[in-house]
Every structure is written in structure tokens, then in C-alpha cells.
N, CA, C and O atoms as a Maestro MAE file, in Angstrom:
{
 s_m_m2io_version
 :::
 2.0.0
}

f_m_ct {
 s_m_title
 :::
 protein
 m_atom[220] {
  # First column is atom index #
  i_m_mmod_type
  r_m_x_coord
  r_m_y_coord
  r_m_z_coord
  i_m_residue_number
  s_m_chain_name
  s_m_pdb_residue_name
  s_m_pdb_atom_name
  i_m_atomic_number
  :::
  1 25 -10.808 -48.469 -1.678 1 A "UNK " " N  " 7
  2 3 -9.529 -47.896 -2.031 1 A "UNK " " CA " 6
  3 2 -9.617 -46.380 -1.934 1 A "UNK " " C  " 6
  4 15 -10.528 -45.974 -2.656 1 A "UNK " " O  " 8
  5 25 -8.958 -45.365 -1.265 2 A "UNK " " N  " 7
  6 3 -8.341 -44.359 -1.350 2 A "UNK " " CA " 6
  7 2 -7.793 -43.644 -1.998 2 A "UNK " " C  " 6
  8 15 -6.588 -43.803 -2.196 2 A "UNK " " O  " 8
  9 25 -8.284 -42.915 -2.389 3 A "UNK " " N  " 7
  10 3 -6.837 -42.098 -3.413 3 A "UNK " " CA " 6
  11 2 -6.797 -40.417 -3.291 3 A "UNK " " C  " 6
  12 15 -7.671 -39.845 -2.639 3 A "UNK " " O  " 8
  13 25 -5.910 -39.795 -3.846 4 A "UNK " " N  " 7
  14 3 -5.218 -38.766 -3.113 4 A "UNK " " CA " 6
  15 2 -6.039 -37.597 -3.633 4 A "UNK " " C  " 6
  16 15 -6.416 -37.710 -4.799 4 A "UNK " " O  " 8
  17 25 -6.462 -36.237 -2.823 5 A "UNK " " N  " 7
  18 3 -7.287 -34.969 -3.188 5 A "UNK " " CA " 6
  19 2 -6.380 -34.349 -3.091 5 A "UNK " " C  " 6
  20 15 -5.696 -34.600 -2.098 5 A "UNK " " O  " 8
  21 25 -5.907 -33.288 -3.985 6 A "UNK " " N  " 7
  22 3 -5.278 -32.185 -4.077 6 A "UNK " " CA " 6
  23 2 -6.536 -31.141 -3.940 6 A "UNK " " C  " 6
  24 15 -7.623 -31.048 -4.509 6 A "UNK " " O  " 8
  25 25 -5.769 -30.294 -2.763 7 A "UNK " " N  " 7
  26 3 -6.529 -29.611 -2.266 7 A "UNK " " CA " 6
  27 2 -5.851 -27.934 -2.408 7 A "UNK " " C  " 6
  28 15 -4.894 -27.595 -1.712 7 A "UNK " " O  " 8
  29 25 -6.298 -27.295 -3.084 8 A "UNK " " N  " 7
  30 3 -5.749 -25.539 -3.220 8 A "UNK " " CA " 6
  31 2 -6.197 -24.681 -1.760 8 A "UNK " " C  " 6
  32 15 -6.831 -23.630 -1.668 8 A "UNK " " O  " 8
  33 25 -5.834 -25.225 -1.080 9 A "UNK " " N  " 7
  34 3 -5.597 -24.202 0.632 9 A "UNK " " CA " 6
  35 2 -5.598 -24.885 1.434 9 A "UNK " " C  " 6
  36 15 -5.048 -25.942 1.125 9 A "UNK " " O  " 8
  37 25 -6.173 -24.830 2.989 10 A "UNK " " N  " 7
  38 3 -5.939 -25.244 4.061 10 A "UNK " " CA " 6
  39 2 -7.247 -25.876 4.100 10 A "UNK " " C  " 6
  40 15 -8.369 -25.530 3.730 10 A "UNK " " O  " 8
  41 25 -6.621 -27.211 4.823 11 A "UNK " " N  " 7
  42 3 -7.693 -28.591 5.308 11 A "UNK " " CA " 6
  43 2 -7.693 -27.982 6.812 11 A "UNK " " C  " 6
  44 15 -6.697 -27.474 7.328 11 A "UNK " " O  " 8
  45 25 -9.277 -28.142 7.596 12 A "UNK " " N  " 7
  46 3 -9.704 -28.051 8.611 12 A "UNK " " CA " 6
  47 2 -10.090 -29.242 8.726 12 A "UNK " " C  " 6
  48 15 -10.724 -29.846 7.861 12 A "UNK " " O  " 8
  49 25 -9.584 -29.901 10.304 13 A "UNK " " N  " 7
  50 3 -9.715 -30.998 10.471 13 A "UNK " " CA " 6
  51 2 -11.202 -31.247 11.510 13 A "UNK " " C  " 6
  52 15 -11.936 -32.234 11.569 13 A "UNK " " O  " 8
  53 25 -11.265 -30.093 12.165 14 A "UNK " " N  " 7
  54 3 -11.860 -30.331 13.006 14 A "UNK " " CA " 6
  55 2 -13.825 -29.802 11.948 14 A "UNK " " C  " 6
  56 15 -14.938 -30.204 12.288 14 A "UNK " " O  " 8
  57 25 -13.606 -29.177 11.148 15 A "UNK " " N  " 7
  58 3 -14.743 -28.871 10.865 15 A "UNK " " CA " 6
  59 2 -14.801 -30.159 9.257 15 A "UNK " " C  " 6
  60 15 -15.817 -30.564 8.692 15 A "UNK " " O  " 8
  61 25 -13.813 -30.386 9.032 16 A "UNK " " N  " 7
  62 3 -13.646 -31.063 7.971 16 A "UNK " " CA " 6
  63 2 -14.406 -30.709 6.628 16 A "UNK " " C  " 6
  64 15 -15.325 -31.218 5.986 16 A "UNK " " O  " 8
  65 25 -13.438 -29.389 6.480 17 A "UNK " " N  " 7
  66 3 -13.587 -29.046 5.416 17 A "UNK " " CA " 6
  67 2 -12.482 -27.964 4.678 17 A "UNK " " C  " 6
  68 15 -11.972 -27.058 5.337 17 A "UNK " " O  " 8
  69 25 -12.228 -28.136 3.474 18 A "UNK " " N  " 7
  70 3 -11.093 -26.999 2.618 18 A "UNK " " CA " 6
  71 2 -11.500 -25.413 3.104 18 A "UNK " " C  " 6
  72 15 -12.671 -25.046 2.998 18 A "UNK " " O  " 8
  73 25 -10.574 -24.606 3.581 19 A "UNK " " N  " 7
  74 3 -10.566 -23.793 3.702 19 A "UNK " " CA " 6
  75 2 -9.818 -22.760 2.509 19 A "UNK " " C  " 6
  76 15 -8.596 -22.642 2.592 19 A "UNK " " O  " 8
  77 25 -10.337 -22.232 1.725 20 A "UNK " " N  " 7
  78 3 -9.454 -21.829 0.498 20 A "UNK " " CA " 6
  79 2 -8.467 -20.561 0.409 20 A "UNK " " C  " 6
  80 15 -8.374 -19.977 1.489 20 A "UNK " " O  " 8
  81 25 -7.960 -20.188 -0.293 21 A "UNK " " N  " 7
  82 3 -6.133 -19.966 -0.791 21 A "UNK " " CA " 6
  83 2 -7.764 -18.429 -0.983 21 A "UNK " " C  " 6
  84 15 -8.881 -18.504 -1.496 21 A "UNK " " O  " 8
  85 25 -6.933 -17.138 -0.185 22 A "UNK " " N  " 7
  86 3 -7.573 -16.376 -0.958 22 A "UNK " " CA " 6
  87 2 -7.305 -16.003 -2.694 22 A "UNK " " C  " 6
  88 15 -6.497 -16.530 -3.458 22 A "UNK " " O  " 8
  89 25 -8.065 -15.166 -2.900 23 A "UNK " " N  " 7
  90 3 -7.987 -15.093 -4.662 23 A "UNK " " CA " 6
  91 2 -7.293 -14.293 -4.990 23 A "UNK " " C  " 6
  92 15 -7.206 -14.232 -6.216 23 A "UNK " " O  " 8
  93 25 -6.448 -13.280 -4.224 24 A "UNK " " N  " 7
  94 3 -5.372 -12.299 -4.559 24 A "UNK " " CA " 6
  95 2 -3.810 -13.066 -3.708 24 A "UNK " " C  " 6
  96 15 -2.837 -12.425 -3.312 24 A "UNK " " O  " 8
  97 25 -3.936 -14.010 -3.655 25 A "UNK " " N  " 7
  98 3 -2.163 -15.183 -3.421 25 A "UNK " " CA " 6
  99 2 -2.337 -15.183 -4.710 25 A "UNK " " C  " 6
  100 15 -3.407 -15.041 -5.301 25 A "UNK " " O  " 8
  101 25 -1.059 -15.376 -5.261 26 A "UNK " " N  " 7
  102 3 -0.676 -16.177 -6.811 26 A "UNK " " CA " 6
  103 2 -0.274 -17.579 -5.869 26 A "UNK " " C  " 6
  104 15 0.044 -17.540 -4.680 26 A "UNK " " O  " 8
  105 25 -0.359 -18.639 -6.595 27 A "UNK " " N  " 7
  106 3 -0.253 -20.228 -6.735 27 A "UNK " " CA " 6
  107 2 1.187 -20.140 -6.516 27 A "UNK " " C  " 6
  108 15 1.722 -20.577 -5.498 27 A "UNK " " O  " 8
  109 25 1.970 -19.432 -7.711 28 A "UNK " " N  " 7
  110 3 3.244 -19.592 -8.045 28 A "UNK " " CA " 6
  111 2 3.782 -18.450 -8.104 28 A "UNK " " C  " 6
  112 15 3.284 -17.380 -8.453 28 A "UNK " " O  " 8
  113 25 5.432 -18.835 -7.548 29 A "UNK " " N  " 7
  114 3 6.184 -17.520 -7.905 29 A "UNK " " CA " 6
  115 2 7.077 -17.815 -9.111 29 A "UNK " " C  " 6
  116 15 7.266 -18.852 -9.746 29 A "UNK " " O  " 8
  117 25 7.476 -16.808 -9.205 30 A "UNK " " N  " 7
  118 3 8.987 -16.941 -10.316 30 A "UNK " " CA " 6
  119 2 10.117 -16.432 -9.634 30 A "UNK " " C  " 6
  120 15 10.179 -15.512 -8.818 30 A "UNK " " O  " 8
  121 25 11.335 -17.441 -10.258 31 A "UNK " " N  " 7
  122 3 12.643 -16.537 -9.565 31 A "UNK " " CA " 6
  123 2 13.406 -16.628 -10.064 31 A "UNK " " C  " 6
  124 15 13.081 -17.442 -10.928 31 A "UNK " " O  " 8
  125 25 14.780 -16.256 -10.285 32 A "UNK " " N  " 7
  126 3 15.713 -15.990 -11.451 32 A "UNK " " CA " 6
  127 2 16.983 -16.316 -10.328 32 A "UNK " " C  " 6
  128 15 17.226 -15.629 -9.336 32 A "UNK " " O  " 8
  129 25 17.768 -17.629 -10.788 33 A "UNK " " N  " 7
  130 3 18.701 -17.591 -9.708 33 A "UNK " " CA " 6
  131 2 20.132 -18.103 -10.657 33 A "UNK " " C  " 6
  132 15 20.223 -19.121 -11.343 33 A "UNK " " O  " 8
  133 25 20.948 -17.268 -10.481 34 A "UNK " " N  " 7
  134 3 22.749 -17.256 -10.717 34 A "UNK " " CA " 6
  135 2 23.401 -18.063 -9.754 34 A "UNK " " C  " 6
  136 15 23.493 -17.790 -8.557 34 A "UNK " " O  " 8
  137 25 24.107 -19.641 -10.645 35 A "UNK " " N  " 7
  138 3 25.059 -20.195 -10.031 35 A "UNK " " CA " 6
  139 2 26.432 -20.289 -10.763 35 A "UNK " " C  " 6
  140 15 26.630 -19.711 -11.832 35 A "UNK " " O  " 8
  141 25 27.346 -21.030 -10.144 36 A "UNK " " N  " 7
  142 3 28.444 -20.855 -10.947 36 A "UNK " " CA " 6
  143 2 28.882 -22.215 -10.462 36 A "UNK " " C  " 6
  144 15 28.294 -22.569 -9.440 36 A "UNK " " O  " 8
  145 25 29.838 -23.131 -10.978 37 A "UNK " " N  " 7
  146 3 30.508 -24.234 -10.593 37 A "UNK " " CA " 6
  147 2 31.789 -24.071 -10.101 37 A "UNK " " C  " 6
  148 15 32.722 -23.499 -10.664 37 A "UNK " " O  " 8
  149 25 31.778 -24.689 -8.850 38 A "UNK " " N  " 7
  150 3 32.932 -24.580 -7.736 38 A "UNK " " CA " 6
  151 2 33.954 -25.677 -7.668 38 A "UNK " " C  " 6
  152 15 33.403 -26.630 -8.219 38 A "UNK " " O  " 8
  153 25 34.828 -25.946 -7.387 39 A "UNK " " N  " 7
  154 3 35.471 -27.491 -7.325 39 A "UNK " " CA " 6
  155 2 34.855 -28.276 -6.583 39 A "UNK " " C  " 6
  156 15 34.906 -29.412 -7.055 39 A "UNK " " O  " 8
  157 25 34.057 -28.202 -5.249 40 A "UNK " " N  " 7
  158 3 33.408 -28.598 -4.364 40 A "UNK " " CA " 6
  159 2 31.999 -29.222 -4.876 40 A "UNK " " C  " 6
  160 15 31.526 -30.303 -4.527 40 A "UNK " " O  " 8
  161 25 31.323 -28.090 -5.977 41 A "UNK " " N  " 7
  162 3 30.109 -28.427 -6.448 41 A "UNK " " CA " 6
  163 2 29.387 -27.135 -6.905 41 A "UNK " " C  " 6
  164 15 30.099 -26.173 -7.195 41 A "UNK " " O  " 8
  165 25 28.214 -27.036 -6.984 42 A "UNK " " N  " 7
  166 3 27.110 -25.473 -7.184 42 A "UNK " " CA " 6
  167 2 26.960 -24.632 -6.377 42 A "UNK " " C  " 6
  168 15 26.521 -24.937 -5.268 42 A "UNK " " O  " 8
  169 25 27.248 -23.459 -6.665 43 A "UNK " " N  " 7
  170 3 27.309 -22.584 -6.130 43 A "UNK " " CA " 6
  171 2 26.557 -21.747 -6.041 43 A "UNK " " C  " 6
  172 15 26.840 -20.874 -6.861 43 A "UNK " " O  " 8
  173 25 25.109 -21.335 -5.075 44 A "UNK " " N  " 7
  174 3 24.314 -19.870 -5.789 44 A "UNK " " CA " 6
  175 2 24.676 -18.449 -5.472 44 A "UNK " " C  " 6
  176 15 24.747 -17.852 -4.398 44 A "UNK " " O  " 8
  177 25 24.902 -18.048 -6.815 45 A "UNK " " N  " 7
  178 3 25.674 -16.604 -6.317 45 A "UNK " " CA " 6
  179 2 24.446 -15.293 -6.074 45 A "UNK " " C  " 6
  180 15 24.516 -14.283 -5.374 45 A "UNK " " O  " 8
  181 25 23.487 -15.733 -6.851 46 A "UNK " " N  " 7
  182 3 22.156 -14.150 -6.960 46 A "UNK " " CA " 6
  183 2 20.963 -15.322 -6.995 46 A "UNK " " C  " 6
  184 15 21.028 -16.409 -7.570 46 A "UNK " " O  " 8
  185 25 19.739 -14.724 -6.129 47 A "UNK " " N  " 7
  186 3 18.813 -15.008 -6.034 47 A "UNK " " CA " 6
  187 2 17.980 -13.403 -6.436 47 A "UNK " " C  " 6
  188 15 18.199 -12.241 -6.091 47 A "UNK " " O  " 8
  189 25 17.014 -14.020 -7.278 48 A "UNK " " N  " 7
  190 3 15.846 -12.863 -7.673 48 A "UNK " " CA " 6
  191 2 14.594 -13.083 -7.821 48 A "UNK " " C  " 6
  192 15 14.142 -13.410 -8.918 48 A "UNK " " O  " 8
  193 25 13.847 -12.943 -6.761 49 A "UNK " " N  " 7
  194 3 12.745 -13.247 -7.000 49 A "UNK " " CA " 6
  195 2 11.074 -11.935 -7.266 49 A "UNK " " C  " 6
  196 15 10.681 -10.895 -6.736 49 A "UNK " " O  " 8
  197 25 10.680 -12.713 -8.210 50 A "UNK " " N  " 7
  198 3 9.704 -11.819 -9.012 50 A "UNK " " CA " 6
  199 2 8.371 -11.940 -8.335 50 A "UNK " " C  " 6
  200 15 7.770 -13.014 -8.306 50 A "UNK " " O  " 8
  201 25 7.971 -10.989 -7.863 51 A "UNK " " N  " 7
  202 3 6.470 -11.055 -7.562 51 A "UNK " " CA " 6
  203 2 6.323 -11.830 -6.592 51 A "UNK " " C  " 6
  204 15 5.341 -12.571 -6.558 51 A "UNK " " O  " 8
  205 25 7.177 -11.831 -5.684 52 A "UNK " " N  " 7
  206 3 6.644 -12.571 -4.583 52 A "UNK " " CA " 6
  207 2 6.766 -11.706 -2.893 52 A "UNK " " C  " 6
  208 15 7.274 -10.598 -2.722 52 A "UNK " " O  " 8
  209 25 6.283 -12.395 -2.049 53 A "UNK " " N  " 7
  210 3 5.729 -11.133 -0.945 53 A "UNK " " CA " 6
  211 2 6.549 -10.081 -0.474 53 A "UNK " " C  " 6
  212 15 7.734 -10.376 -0.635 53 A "UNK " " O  " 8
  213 25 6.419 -9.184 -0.056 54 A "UNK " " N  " 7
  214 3 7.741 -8.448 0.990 54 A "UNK " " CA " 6
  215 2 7.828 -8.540 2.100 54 A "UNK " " C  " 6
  216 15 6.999 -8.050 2.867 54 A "UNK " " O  " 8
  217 25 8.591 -9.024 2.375 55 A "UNK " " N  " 7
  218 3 9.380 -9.031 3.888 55 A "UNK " " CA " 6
  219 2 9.710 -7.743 4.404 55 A "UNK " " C  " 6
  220 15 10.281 -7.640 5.489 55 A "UNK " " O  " 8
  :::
 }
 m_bond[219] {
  # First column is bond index #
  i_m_from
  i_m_to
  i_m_order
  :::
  1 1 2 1
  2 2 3 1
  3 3 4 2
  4 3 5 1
  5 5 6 1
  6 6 7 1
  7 7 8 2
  8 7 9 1
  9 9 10 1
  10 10 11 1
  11 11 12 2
  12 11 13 1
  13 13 14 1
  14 14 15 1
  15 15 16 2
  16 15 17 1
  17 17 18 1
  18 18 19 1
  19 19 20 2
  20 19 21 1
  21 21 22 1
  22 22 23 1
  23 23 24 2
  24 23 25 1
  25 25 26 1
  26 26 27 1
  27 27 28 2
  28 27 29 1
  29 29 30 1
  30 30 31 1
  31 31 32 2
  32 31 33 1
  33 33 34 1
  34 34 35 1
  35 35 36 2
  36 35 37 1
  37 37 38 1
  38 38 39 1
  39 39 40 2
  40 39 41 1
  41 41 42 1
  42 42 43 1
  43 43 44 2
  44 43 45 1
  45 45 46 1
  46 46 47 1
  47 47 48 2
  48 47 49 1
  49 49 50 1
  50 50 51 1
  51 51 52 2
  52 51 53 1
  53 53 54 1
  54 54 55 1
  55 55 56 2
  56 55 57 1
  57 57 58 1
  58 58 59 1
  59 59 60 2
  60 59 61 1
  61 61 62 1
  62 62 63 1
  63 63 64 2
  64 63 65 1
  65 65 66 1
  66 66 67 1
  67 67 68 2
  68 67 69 1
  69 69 70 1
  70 70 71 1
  71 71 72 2
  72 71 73 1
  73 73 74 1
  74 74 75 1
  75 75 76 2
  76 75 77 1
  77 77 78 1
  78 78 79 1
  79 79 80 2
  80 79 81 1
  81 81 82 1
  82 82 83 1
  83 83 84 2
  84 83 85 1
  85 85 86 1
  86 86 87 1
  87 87 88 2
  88 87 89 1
  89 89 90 1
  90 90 91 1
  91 91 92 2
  92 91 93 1
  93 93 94 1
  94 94 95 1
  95 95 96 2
  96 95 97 1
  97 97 98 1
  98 98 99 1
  99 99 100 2
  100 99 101 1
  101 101 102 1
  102 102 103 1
  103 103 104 2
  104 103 105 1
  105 105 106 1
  106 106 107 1
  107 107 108 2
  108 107 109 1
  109 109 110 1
  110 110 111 1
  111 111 112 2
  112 111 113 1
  113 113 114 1
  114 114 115 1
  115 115 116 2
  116 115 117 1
  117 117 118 1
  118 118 119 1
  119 119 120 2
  120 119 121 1
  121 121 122 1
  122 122 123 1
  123 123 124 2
  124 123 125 1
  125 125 126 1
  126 126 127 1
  127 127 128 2
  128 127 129 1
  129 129 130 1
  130 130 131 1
  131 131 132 2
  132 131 133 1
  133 133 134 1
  134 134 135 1
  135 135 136 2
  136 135 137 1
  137 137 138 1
  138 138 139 1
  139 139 140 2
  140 139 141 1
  141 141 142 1
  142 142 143 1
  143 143 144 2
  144 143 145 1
  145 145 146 1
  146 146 147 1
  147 147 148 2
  148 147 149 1
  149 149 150 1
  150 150 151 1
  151 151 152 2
  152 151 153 1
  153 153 154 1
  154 154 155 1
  155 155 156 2
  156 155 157 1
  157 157 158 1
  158 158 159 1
  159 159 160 2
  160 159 161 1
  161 161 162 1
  162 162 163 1
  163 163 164 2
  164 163 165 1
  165 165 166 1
  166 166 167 1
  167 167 168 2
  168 167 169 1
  169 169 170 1
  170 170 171 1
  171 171 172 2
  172 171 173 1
  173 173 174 1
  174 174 175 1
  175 175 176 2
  176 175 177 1
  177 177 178 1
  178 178 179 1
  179 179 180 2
  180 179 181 1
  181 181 182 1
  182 182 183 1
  183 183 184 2
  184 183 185 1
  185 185 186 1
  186 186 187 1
  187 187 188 2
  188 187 189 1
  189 189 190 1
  190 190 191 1
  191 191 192 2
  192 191 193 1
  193 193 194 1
  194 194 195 1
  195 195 196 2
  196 195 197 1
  197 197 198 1
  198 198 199 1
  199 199 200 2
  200 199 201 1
  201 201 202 1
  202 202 203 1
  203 203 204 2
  204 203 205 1
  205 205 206 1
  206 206 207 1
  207 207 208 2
  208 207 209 1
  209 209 210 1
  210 210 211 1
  211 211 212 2
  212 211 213 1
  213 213 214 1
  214 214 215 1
  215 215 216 2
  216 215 217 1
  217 217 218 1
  218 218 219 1
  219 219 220 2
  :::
 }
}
């Protein structure tokens, strides 16, 4: 039986092995997002996101 590896970075297939998440990525971001209700449905009006990369 099989069962599932959670793996924190990139699987190499050909060398078969985890290649890891450097140590200055955060895992997770945070983001702060404003909707409002529409007749149609949800609406997002502001997206804000904290600490995450620059474009």
C-alpha cells in the first residue's frame, strides 16, 4: 500500500530526489481582501496582499 509524502519543494524525477524550498521563501502569505454582495453574487472590490513578492 502507498500512501501520500508531502513534500516542502520541488520533486526531481529524474535524479529522484526533493529538491528544497530555499530558507528565505515564506511557506505562506497573508492577504486582506474587501468584498461586497452584488445581486448577481460576491464581489471583490480590494485585494491586499502582505509580504508577498514584487512584481
Amino acid at each position: 500500500m502507498q500512501g501520500r509524502v508531502r513534500v516542502r519543494g520541488t520533486y526531481d524525477t529524474k535524479a529522484k530526489k526533493v529538491i528544497p524550498l530555499p530558507t528565505e521563501q515564506p511557506l505562506r502569505y497573508v492577504m486582506t481582501v474587501s468584498a461586497e454582495k452584488w445581486p448577481d453574487g460576491w464581489m471583490v472590490t480590494a485585494i491586499n496582499p502582505q509580504g508577498g513578492p514584487t512584481c
